[in-house]
ZADO-1210 file (C-alpha; in nm, 4 decimals, padded with zeros to 6 digits):
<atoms>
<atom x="-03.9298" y="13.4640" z="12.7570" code="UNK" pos="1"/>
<atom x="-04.2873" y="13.5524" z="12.6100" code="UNK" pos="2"/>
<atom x="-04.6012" y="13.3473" z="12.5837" code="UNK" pos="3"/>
<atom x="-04.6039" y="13.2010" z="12.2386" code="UNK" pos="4"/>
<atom x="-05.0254" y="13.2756" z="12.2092" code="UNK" pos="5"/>
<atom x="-05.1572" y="13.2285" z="11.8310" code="UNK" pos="6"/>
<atom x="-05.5225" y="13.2770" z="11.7514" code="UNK" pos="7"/>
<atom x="-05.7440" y="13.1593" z="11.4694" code="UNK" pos="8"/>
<atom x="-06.0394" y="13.2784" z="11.3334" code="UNK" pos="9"/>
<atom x="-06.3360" y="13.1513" z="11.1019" code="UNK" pos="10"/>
<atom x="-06.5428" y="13.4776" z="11.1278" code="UNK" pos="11"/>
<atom x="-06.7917" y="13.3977" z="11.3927" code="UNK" pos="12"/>
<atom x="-06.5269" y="13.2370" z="11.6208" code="UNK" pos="13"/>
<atom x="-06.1644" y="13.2835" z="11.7316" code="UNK" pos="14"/>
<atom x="-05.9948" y="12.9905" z="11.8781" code="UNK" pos="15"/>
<atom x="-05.6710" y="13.1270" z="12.1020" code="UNK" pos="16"/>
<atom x="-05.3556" y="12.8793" z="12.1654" code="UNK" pos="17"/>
<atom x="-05.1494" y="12.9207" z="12.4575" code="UNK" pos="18"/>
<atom x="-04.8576" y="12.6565" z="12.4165" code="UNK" pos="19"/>
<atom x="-04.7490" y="12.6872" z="12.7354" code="UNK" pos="20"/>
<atom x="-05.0581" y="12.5731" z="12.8540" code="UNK" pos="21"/>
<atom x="-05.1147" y="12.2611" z="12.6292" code="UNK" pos="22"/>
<atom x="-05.0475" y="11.9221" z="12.8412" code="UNK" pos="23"/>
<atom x="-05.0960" y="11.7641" z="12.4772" code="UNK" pos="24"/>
<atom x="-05.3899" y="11.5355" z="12.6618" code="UNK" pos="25"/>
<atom x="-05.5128" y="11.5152" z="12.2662" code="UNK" pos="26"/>
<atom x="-05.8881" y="11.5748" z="12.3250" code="UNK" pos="27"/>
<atom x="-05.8735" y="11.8489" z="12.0421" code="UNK" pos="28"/>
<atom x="-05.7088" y="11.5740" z="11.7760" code="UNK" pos="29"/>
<atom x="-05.9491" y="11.3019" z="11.8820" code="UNK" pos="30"/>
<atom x="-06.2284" y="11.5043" z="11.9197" code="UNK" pos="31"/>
<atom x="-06.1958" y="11.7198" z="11.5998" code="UNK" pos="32"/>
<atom x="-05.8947" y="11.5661" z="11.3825" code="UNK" pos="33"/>
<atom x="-05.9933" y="11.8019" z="11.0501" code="UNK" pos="34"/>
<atom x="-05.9516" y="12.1438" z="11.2561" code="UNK" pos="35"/>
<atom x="-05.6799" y="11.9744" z="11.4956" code="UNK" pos="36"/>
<atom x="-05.3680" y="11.8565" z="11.3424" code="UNK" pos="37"/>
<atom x="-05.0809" y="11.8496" z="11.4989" code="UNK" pos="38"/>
<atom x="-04.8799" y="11.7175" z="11.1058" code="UNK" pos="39"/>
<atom x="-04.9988" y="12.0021" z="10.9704" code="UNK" pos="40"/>
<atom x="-04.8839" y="12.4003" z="10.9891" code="UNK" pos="41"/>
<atom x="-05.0679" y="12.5575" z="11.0941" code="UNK" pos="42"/>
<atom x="-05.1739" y="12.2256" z="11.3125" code="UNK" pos="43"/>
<atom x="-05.5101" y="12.4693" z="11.3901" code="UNK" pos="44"/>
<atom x="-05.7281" y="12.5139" z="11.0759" code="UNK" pos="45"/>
<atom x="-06.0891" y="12.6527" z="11.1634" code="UNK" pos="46"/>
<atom x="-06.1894" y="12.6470" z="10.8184" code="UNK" pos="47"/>
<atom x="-06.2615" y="12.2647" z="10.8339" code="UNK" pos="48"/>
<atom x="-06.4866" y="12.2324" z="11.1230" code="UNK" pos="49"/>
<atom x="-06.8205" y="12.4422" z="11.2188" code="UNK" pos="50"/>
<atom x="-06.8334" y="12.6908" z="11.4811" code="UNK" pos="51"/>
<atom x="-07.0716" y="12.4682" z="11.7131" code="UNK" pos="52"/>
<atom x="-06.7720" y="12.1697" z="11.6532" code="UNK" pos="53"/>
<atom x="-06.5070" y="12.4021" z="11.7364" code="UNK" pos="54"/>
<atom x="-06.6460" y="12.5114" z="12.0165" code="UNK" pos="55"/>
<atom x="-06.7629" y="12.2095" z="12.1721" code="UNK" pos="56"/>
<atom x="-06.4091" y="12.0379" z="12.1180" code="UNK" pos="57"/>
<atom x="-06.1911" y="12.3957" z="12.2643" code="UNK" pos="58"/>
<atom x="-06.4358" y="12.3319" z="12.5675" code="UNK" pos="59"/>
<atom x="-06.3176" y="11.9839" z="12.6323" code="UNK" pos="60"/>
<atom x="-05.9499" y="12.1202" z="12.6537" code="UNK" pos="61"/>
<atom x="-05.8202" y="12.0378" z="12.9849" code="UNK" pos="62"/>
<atom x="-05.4895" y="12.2472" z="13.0436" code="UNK" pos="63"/>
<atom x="-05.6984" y="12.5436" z="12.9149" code="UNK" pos="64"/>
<atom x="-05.4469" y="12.5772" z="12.6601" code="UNK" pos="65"/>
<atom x="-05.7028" y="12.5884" z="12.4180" code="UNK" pos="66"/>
<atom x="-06.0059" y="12.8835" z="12.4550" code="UNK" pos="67"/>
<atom x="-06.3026" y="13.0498" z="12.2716" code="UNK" pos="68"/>
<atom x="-06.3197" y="13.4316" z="12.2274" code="UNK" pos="69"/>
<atom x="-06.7055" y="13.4870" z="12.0426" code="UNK" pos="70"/>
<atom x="-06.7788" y="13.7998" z="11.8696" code="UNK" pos="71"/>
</atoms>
């Protein structure tokens, strides 16, 4: 069985999802509710958050399910 792996991208960012990774500890939905929303589908919409926010909230995922790849 494959990794599911999705990415998202604003333009200056790309925020990867590994969902084997994700421990659902819910530091992305607290931390940045508007870009991280599990209801939704796609529950990962960068168009609703900044780059810096983004960022800053991928960083505080623990499982490392959730990473940064800058241009």
């Amino acid at each position: 069985m494959s990794e599911e792996i999705k990415e998202y991208n604003n333009g200056e960012v790309t925020v990867i999802w590994k969902a084997e990774l994700c421990q659902h500890s819910g530091n992305c939905v607290r931390g940045l509710g508007k870009v991280f929303n599990p209801k939704a589908r796609p529950w990962i919409d960068v168009s609703q958050g900044t780059s810096a926010e983004i960022v800053e909230t991928v960083h505080r995922c623990p499982s490392g399910a959730l990473t940064i790849k800058e241009k």
